[in-house]
FIKOL-396730 format. One record per residue (C-alpha): x, z, y; residue number from 1; residue in three letters. Coordinates in nm, 2 decimals, padded with zeros to 4 digits. Each point is the difference from the previous one (the first is absolute). Layout:
BEGIN
ATOM     xx     zz     yy num residu
ATOM      X      Z      Y NUM    ALA
...
END
This chain:
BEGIN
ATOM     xx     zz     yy num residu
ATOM  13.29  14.90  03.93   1    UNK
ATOM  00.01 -00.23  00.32   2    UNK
ATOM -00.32 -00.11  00.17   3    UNK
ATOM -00.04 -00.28  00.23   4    UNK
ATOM -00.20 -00.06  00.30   5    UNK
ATOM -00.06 -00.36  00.10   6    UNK
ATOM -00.15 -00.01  00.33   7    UNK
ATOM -00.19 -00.34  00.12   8    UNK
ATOM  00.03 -00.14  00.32   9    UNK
ATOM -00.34 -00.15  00.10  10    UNK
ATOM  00.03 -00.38  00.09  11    UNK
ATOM -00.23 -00.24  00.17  12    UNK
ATOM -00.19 -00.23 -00.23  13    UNK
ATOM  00.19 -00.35 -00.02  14    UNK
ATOM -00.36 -00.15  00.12  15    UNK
ATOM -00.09  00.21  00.28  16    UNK
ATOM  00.24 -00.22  00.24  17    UNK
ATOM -00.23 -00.31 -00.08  18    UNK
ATOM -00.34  00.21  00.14  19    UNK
ATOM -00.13 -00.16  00.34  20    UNK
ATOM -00.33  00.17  00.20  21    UNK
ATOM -00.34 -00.18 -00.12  22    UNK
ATOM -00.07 -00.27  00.24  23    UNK
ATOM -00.26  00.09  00.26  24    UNK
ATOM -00.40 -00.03 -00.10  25    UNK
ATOM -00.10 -00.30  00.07  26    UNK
ATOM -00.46 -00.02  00.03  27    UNK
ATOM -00.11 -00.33 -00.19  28    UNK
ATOM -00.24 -00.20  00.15  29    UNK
ATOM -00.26  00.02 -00.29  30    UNK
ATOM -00.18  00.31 -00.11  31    UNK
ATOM -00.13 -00.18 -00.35  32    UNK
ATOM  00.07 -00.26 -00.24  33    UNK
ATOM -00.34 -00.10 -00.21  34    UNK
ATOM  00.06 -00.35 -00.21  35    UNK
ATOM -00.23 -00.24  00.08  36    UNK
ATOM -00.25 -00.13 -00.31  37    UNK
ATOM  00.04 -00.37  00.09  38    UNK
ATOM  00.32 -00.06  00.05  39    UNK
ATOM  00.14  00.31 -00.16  40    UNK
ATOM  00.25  00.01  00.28  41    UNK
ATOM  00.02  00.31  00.18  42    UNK
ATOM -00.11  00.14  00.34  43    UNK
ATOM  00.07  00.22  00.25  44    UNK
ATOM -00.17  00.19  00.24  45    UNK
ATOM  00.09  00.21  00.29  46    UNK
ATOM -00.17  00.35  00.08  47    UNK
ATOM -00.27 -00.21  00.20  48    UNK
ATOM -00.11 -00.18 -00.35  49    UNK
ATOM  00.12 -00.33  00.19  50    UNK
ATOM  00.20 -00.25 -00.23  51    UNK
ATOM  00.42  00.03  00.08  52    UNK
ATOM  00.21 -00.37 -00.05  53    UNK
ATOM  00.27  00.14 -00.20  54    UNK
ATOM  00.21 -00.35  00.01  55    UNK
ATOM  00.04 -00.24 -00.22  56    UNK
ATOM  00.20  00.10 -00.32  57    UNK
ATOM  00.18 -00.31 -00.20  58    UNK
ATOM  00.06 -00.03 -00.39  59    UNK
ATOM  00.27 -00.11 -00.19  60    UNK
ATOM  00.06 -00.12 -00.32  61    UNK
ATOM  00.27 -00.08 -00.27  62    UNK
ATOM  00.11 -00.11 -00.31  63    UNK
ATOM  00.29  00.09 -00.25  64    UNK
ATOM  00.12 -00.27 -00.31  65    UNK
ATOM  00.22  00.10 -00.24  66    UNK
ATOM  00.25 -00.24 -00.13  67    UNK
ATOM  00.20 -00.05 -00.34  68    UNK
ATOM  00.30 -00.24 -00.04  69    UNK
ATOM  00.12  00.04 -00.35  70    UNK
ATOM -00.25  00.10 -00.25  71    UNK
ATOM  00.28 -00.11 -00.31  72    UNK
ATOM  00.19  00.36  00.03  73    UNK
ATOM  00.01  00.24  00.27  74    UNK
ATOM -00.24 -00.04  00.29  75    UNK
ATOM  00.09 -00.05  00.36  76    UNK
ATOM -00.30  00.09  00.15  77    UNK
ATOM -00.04  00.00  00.43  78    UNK
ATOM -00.32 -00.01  00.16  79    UNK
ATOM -00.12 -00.16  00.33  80    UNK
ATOM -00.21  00.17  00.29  81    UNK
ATOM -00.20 -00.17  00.28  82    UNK
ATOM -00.25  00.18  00.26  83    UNK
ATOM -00.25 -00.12  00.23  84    UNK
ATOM -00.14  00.19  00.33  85    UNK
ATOM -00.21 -00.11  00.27  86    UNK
END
C-alpha cells in the first residue's frame, strides 16, 4: 500500500495586488442633514447649528424608444437613447 503526501504551497490571493491604503479622512463641513418641510429639500448644518451652502447639484434626464422595422416575420428591433443634464 502506497500513501501520498500532497504538500500545498501557500499563494497570494489573485486580488490582494489590486488593494491600495484608504484615502486619508477627510472632516465634512456639516455636522447634520434635517429636510426642510417646505421645500423638502435638504439642509445642512455645521457644529455651530449655522446653515452650510453645499453647492448647487444639477439633474438630468432621459428617454429610451424602442423601435420595430418588420412586424410581417421576424422582428428587427433597436432602440434609441437621448439624455439631458444641466
Amino acid at each position: 500500500m502506497t500513501t501520498s503526501v500532497v504538500l500545498l504551497t501557500p499563494m497570494r490571493p489573485w486580488g490582494a495586488g489590486r488593494l491600495a491604503p484608504y484615502p486619508t479622512v477627510i472632516r465634512r463641513l456639516h455636522a447634520t442633514v434635517v429636510v426642510d418641510p417646505t421645500t423638502q429639500l435638504g439642509v445642512f448644518r455645521d457644529r455651530a447649528g449655522h446653515v452650510v451652502e453645499m453647492g448647487k447639484h444639477g439633474t438630468s434626464s432621459g428617454t429610451e424608444t424602442s423601435t420595430t422595422t418588420n412586424s410581417d416575420s421576424r422582428n428587427d428591433q433597436g432602440h434609441d437613447q437621448d439624455s439631458n443634464q444641466d
